[in-house]
Structures are given as structure tokens and as C-alpha cells.
N, C-alpha and C positions, 0 to 999 in steps of 0.2 A: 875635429875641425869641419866646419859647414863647405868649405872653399874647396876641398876635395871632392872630385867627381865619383862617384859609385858604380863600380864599373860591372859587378855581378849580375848577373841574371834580371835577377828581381827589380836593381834598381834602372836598368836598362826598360824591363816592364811599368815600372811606375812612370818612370820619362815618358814612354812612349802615352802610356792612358793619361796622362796631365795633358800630352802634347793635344793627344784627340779629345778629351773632353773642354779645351778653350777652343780647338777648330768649330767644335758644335753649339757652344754655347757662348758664343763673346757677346758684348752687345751693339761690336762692330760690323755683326755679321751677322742680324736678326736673332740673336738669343733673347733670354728674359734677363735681365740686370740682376734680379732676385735669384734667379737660380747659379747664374754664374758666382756668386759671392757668398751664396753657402755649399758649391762646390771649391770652389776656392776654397773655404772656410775648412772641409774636411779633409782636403790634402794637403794644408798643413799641419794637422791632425795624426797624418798619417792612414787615414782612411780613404777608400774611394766614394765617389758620388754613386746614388743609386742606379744612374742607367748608365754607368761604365762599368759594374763587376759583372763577370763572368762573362763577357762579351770576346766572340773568337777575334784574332787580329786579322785585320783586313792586310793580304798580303799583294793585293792587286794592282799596284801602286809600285811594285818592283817587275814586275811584265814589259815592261816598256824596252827596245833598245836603246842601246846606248851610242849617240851619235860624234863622232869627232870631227870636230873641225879644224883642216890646215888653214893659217893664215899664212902670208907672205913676211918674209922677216927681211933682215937690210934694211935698205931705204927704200925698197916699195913699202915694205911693212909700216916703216916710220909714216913715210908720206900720207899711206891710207888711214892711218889714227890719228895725224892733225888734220886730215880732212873733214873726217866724222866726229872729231871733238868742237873745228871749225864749225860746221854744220849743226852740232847741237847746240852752241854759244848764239849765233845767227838764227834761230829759229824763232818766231815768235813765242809769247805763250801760251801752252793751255786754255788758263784760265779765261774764261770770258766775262 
């Protein structure tokens, strides 16, 4: 079955370099169209694209702290999220 997640090693590796070869190459985000869609092409294949093998993972991306935020709960809590939802509703738009 396709619908099962692959939870090993490996397939956690292939997630992750699918994940970073469309961050690099989309053509949302300055890629070439052509490259994207015969990397595509090769990991459905089961193969990698050429400037993703052998490539160490960038772990620099977990460095970061990890920040928590309390919010007010009750009805300050309540109150401040129909505020902020008010506020988004009322907001012009964007677009110009």
C-alpha cells in the first residue's frame, strides 16, 4: 500500500532530499521548470536528482531556540481572539 508512511531510516532520508530538492528547485521560487520535472521525473523513479546525492544534511535549521508562548485563557483569552479575528475581518485588503 502507497497510503502507508515509511517510517525507516531511508525513507525518512528520501522525504527529507525530495523535501530540499523542490525548496531548490520549484518554479515558484526561481527554479528552471525543466529541471524541476525531471527531478521529479527521477524520484518517482526512485532515484535522486543529480545535485541532491551525496549531499551532507544541513542540520542548521535545528539551532534555533525554541520559544513558548503563554496566552491568557478565560475570557481575557476569549475576548482577545475575537478581537484579533475582528481585526482581521475589518482590515482592508492586501491586494491593491
Amino acid at each position: 500500500m502507497n497510503d502507508v508512511p515509511d517510517r525507516s531510516a531511508e525513507g525518512r532520508a528520501a522525504r527529507a532530499a525530495f523535501r530540499a530538492f523542490v525548496r531548490e528547485n520549484h518554479p515558484d521560487v526561481g527554479g528552471d521548470p525543466h529541471v524541476f520535472a525531471e527531478g521529479l521525473d527521477r524520484f518517482r523513479r526512485g532515484e535522486q536528482p543529480e545535485n541532491q546525492q551525496d549531499q551532507p544534511e544541513d542540520d542548521s535549521r535545528y539551532d534555533a531556540p525554541v520559544v513558548f508562548v503563554k496566552e491568557p485563557g478565560g475570557v481575557t483569552g476569549l475576548t482577545n481572539r475575537v478581537k484579533r479575528w475582528r481585526g482581521r475581518k475589518r482590515r482592508p485588503p492586501r491586494v491593491r
